[in-house]
N, C-alpha and C positions, 0 to 999 in steps of 0.2 A: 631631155629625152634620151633615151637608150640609142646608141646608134646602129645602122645595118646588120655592123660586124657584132652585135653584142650577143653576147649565148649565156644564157638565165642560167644560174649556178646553184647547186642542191642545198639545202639545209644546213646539211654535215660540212659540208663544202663551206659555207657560210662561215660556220663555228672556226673553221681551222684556220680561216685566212683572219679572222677578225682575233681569233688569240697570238696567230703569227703577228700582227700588225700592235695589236697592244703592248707586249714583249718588247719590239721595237723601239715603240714609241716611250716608252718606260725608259728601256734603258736610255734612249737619247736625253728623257728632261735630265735621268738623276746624273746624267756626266754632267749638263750644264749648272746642273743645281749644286753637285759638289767641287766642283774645279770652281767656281765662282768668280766666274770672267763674263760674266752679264747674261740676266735674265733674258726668258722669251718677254713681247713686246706686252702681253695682257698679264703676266705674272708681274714687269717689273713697276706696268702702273698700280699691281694692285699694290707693291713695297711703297710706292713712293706716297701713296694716299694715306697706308696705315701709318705712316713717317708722319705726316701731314693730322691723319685726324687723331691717332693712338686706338682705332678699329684694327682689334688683331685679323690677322692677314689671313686666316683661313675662314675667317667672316668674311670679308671684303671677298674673295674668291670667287666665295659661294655667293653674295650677291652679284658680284658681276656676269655671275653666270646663268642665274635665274633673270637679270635681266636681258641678255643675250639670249635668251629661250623667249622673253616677249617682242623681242624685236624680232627672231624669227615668223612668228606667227603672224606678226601684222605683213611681214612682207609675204608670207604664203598665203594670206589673206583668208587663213583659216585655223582651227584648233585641232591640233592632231596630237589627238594623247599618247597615240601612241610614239611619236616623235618626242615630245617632252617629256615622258615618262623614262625612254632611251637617254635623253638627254642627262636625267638627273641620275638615274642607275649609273652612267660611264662616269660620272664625276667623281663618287666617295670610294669606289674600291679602285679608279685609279691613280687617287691620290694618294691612296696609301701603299699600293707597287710601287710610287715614286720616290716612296720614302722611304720605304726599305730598303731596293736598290740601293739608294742614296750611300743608308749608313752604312751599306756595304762596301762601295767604291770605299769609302770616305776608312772604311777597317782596312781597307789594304795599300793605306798612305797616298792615294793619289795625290792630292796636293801639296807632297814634297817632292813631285818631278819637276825635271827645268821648267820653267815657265815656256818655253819654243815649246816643247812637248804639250804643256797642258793646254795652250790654243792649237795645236793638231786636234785633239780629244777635243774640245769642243766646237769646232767646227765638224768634226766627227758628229756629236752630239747631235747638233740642229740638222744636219744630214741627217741622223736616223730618225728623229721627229718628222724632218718631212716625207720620210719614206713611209713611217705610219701610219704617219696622216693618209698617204696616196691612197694604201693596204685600204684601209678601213672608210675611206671614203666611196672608194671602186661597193668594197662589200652591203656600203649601208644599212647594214642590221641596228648598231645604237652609235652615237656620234656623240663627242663635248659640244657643248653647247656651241663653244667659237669656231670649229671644223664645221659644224653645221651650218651655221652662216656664211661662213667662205664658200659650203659648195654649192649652197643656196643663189646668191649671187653672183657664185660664177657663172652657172647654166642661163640663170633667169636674165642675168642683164651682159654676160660678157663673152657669150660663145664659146662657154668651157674654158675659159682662159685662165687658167691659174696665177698668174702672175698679179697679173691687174688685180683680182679680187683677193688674191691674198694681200696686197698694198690697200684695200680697201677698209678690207678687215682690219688691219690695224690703225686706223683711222683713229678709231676712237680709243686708243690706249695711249697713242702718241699725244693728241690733244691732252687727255688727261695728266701725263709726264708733264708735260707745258705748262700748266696752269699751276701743277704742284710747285713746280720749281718758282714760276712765277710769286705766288707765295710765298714757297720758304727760302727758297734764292741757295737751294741745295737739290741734288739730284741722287736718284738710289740706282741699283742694283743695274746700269747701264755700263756695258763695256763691250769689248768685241765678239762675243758671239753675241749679244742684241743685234749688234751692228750688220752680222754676215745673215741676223734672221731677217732683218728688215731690209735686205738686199735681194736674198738669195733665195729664201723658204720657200714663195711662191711659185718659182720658176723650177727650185729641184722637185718641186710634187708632181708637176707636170713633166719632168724627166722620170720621175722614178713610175707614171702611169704606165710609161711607154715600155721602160726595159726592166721590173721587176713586175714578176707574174703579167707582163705581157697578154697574154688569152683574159684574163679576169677584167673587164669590162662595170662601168658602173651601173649598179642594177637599182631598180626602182625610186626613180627621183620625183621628186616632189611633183612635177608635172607630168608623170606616165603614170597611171592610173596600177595596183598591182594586180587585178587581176586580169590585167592585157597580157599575153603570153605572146611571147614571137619564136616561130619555129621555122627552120632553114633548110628547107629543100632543093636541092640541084642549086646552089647558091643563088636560090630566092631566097627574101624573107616575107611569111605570111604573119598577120596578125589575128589572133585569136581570142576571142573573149571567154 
């Protein structure tokens, strides 16, 4: 639910934070994707599976993402197209910002700086990921499938807690890592920015709520209905249908 302090934000308003936030978020995969010191936690199980089954990897992606949209639904205990439809629009054109970025970093040599430099950069990286995330979770206009489940579960079972439900979230990528390895008795695309995202990612979303765009407040969550409007008089807030 929206809290006291929350002030509903215009359309246009909407548009700028959610392109500021994808930007962001962009640029942070393709440092991690091109400096290539360890995937985020759902990218690197989907490497180690296509490792495992020979399903090229932007297949596997894409199912793991579509399943991630059904497993939202059962826990909102409902169908909302227009959340799944969000869902699948934010996957393919940010896929492909990711990848251009990428082979851009990737044109202007970053990975012939020292290695001390290019864990700066990706720790950097999964910082700006998580700052995206915060941007575009606060905005909720259309969300990745797996940011949708994090914020899903935050509110519904962990008190907005970021932390916790971002460890959640990764739950099932870590098992999956496990059982590949289990099998091929080899591991992929894990190394230390995996390590600082499955530490730290949770916790900087929840810092970056607080001290980037501060006033921007998360707007219409799964359980506030949208066309409850709260308006803030003499520091009341009234609720209006």
């Amino acid at each position: 639910m929206l809290t006291d302090q929350a002030k509903p934000i215009t359309r246009s308003e909407s548009i700028v934070y959610f392109m500021i936030s994808i930007l962001v978020n962009a640029l942070g995969n393709a440092l991690t994707v091109s400096l290539n010191l360890g995937s985020a936690l759902w990218t690197a199980s989907s490497v180690n599976l296509t490792q495992l089954t020979a399903i090229p990897l932007d297949v596997t992606l894409f199912g793991f993402g579509v399943a991630v949209i059904f497993i939202n639904t059962i826990i909102v205990h409902k169908v909302e197209w227009h959340r799944i439809l969000g869902n699948l629009i934010f996957m393919v054109p940010f896929s492909y910002l990711v990848g251009l970025i990428t082979q851009l970093l990737l044109s202007f040599g970053i990975n012939e700086l020292p290695l001390f430099v290019r864990i700066i950069l990706d720790i950097a990286g999964i910082s700006l990921i998580s700052m995206g995330i915060s941007i575009y979770q606060r905005v909720n206009l259309i969300l990745h499938p797996v940011d949708d489940l994090m914020q899903i579960i935050r509110f519904k079972y962990f008190k907005g807690n970021a932390t916790i439900a971002q460890l959640v979230t990764f739950a099932p990528p870590v098992v999956i890592i496990f059982l590949c390895w289990l099998d091929a008795q080899q591991i992929y695309a894990i190394n230390v920015g995996t390590v600082f995202a499955l530490i730290f990612q949770g916790t900087l979303v929840g810092v970056f709520d607080k001290c980037v765009f501060p006033a921007l407040k998360h707007q219409h969550l799964f359980n506030e209905p949208r066309e409850v409007k709260r308006v803030h008089l003499s520091g009341h807030t009234q609720v209006r249908n």
